[in-house]
C-alpha positions in Angstrom: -67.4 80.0 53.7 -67.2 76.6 51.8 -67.9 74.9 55.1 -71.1 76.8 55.7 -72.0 75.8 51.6 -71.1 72.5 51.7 -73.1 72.0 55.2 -76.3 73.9 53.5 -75.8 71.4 50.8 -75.9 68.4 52.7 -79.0 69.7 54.8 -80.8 70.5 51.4 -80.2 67.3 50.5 -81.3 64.8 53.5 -84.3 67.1 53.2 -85.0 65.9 50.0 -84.4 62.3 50.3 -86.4 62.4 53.5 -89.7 64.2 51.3 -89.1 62.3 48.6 -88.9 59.0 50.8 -92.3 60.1 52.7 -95.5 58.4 51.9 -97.3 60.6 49.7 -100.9 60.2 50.5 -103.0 63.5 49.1 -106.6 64.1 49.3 -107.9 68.0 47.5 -107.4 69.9 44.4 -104.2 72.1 46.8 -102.5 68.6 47.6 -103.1 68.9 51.1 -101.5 66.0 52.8 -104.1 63.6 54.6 -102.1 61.5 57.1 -102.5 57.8 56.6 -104.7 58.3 53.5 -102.5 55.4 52.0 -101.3 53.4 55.2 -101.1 50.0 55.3 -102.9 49.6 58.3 -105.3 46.6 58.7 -108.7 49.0 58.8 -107.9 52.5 58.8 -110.2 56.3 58.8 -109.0 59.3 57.5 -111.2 62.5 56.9 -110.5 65.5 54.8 -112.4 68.8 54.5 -113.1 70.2 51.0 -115.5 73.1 49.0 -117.7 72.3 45.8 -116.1 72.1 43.0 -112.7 71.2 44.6 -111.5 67.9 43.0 -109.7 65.1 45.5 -107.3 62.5 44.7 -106.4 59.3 47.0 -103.7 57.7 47.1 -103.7 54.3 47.8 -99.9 52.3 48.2 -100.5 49.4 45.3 -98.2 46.9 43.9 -99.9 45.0 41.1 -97.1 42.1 41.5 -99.3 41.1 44.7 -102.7 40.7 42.6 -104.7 42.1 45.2 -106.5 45.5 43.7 -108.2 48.7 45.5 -111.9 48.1 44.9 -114.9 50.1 46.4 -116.4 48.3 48.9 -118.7 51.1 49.7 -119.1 54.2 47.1 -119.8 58.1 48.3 -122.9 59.9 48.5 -123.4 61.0 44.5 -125.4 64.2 45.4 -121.9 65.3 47.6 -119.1 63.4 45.6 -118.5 62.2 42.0 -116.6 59.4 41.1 -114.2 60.9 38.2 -112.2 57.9 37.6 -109.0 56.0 38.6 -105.5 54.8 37.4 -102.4 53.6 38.7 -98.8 55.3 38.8 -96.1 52.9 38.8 -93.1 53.6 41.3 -90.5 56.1 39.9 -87.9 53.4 40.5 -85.9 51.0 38.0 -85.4 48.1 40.3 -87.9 45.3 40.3 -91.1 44.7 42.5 -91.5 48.1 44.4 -95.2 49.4 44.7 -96.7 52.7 42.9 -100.0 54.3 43.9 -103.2 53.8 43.1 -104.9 57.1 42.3 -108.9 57.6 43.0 -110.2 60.9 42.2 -113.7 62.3 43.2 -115.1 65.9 42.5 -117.4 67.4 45.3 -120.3 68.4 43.9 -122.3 70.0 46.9 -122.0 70.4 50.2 -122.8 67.2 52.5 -120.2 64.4 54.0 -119.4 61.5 51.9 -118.0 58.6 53.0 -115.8 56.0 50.8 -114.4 52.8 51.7 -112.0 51.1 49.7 -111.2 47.5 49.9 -107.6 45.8 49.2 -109.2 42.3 47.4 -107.6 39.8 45.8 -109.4 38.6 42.5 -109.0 35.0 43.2 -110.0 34.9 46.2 -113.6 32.9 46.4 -114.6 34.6 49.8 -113.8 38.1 48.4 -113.0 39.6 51.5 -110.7 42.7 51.9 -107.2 42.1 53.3 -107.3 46.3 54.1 -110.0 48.8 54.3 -109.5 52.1 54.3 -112.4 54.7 54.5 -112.1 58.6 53.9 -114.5 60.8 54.6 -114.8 64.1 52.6 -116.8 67.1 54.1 -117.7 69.5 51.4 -118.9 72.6 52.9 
């Protein structure tokens, strides 16, 4: 019997580590994973599907210690998406230099697609050119 515990705990537990590992990358007000919405893919397209009112979030992989910032390159249609604002969540980690998130999050307004595209930029830079891109479309039926 404490065999068959101590095996159920030990399951439970690489099952947390592994979701707790896991990119977290969430577009929509029920948290509905998006795959890739935050990979670190050179130029990436993601889509998610949505009804007014909903609210989405995005979540970007950032790490202030690099100075390069999500930006966007290319905002949504207003009439289908609203812009509600954006932050960043610092890792849940003490040890130095690890990333957090960068959180965008948009509230569909009527039914339409939107498309956004976010750019990776580095403020420096003079040629202000996008080291990633990531666009995500929202349909809002």
């Amino acid at each position: 019997m404490k065999s068959k515990a101590m095996i159920m705990f030990i399951v439970a537990s690489a099952i947390c580590m592994f979701v707790l590992a896991a990119p977290t990358g969430f577009c929509g007000g029920r948290k509905e994973q998006v795959a890739g919405c935050e990979k670190t893919h050179k130029d990436s397209a993601y889509s998610a599907d949505g009804k007014v009112g909903q609210v989405f979030e995005i979540l970007l992989d950032s790490n202030p210690a690099t100075s390069s910032q999500w930006q966007l390159v290319s905002s949504p249609d207003e009439k289908v998406l609203k812009f509600i604002g954006s932050h960043y969540r610092p890792p849940i980690t003490r040890m130095a230099g690890p990333g957090g998130k960068a959180i965008w999050t948009f509230k569909a307004l009527s039914p339409g697609r939107a498309v956004i595209v976010f750019g990776c930029l580095r403020p420096r830079e003079k040629d202000g050119k996008p080291t990633k891109c990531i666009t995500v479309t929202i349909n809002v039926r």
